[in-house]
N, C-alpha and C positions, 0 to 999 in steps of 0.2 A: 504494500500500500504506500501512497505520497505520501501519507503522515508518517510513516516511519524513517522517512528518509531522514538524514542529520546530515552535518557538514562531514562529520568526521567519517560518513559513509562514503562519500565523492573521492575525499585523499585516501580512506583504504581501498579502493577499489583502484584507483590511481597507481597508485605507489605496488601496489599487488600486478598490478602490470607489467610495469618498468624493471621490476627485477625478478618476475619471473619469467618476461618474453611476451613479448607479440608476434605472433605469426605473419609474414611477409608474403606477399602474394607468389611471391616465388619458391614459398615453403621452408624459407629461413626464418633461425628467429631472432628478433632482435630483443636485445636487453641490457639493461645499467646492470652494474655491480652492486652488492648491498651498499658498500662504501660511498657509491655515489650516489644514490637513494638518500642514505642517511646524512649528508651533507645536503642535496636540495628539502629533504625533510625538515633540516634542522638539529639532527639526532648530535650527542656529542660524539656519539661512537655506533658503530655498524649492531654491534650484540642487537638494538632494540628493532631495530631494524629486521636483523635475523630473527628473530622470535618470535614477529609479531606479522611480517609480510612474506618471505621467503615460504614456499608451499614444497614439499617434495609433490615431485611429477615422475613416477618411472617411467613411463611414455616413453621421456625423452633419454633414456639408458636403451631401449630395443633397439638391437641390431648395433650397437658404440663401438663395438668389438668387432666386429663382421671382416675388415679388414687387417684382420692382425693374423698372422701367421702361428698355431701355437703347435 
C-alpha cells in the first residue's frame, strides 16, 4: 500500500541496488562496492552497509567455475 511507503523505503530499495547489481541489457551486471555505497550513504564505514543492504544471490555463483580447468 502508499501509506506504507516511508522515505527510508526509497534509499533501501536504492542502495539495495547499487550494491547488489542491476542487470544490463546486455546481461551484465552492474554494481558499487559496499564501500562506495556506504560513502554516498553516508555510513562511517562499509560493516553497516554490509549488514543491512548486501543480499547473498547464488544465482550469480552458477556456472563461476565453468571455465576452470580442474
Amino acid at each position: 500500500m502508499i501509506s506504507e511507503l516511508l522515505p527510508g523505503s526509497f534509499r533501501h530499495t536504492f542502495s539495495s541496488k547499487l550494491v547488489n547489481g542491476i542487470r544490463q541489457p546486455d546481461g551484465s551486471l552492474l554494481c558499487l562496492s559496499p564501500k562506495q555505497v556506504a560513502d554516498l550513504l553516508g555510513h562511517s564505514t562499509s560493516e553497516i552497509t554490509e549488514m543491512y543492504y548486501v543480499k547473498r544471490d547464488n544465482t550469480r555463483l552458477f556456472g563461476i567455475t565453468d571455465g576452470f580447468a580442474f
